[in-house]
C-alpha positions in Angstrom: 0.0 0.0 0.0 3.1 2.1 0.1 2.7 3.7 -3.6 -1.1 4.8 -2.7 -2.0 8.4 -1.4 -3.7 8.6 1.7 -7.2 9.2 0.1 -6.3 6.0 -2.0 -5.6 3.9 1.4 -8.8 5.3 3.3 -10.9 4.7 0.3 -9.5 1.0 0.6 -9.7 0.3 4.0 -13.7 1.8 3.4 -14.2 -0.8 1.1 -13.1 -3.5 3.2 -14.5 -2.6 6.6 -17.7 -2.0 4.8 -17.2 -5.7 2.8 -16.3 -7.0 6.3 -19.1 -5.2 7.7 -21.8 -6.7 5.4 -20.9 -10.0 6.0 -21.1 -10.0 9.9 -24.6 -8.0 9.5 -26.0 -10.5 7.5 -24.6 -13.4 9.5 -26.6 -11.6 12.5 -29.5 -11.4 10.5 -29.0 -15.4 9.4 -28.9 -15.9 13.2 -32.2 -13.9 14.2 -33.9 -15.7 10.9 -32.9 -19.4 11.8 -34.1 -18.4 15.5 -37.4 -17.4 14.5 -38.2 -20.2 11.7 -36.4 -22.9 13.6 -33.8 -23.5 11.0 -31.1 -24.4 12.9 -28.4 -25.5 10.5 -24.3 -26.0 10.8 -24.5 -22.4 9.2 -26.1 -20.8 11.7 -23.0 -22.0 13.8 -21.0 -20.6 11.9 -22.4 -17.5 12.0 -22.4 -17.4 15.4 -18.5 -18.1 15.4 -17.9 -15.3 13.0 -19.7 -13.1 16.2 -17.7 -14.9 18.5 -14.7 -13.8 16.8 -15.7 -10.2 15.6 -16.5 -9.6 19.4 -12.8 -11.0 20.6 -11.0 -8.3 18.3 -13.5 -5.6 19.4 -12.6 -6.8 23.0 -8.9 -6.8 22.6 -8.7 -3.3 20.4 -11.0 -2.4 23.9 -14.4 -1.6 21.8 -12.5 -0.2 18.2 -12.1 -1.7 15.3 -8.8 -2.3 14.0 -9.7 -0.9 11.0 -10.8 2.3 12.5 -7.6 2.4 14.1 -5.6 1.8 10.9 -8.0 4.4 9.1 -7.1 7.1 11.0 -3.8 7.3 10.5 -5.2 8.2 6.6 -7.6 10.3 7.9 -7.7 14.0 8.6 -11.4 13.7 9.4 -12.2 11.5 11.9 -15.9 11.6 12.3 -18.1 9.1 12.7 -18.7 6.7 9.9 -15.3 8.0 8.7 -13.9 4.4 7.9 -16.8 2.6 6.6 -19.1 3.3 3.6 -22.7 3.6 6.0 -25.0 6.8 6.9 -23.2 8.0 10.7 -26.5 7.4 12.0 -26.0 3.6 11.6 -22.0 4.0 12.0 -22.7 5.7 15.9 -25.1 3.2 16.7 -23.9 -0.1 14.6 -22.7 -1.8 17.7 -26.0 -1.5 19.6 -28.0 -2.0 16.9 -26.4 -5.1 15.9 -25.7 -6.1 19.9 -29.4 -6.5 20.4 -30.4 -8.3 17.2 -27.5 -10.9 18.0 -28.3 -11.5 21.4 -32.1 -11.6 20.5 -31.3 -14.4 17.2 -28.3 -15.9 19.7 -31.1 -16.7 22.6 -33.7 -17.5 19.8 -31.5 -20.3 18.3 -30.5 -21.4 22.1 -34.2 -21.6 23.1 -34.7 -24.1 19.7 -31.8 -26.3 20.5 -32.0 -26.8 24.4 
């Protein structure tokens, strides 16, 4: 990434928070869906691991994603929703947004299984 500008390296790391971003949103969606229709599948499971994993990093980087972190250095504007391609409504509010909906699909899917 050395031969990029700045703008080029933000714009990237955008792209790929945002990819990364869209997959963990619908694997919470996936969960909350499988909950409510009883379709508990080894992909739900998976799912679940990918939150699992997602909310170990967030843990470690104490509650920012490294990608955040990264992005600022290519950043002179460090708003919200900066480093990710979503509306700053959704960007301030992602992780309790998405907090609820997992633990809501996560207890769903538990309640079908046990």
């Amino acid at each position: 990434m050395e031969k990029l500008s700045d703008s080029a390296k933000l714009a990237l790391i955008k792209l790929i928070h945002t990819a990364i971003w869209c997959v963990l949103a619908s694997a919470i969606f996936y969960i909350l869906y499988a909950g409510i229709f009883d379709r508990v599948n080894p992909l739900v499971w998976l799912c679940i691991g990918l939150i699992f994993i997602e909310a170990t990093v967030l843990f470690v980087c104490k509650w920012k994603c490294p990608l955040t972190i990264l992005g600022q250095k290519y950043a002179n504007d460090t708003s919200i929703g900066f480093d990710i391609f979503l509306p700053a409504w959704l960007a301030k509010n992602n992780k309790a947004i998405f907090s609820a909906l997992f633990a809501i699909g996560f207890v769903l899917v538990l309640w079908r299984v046990l």
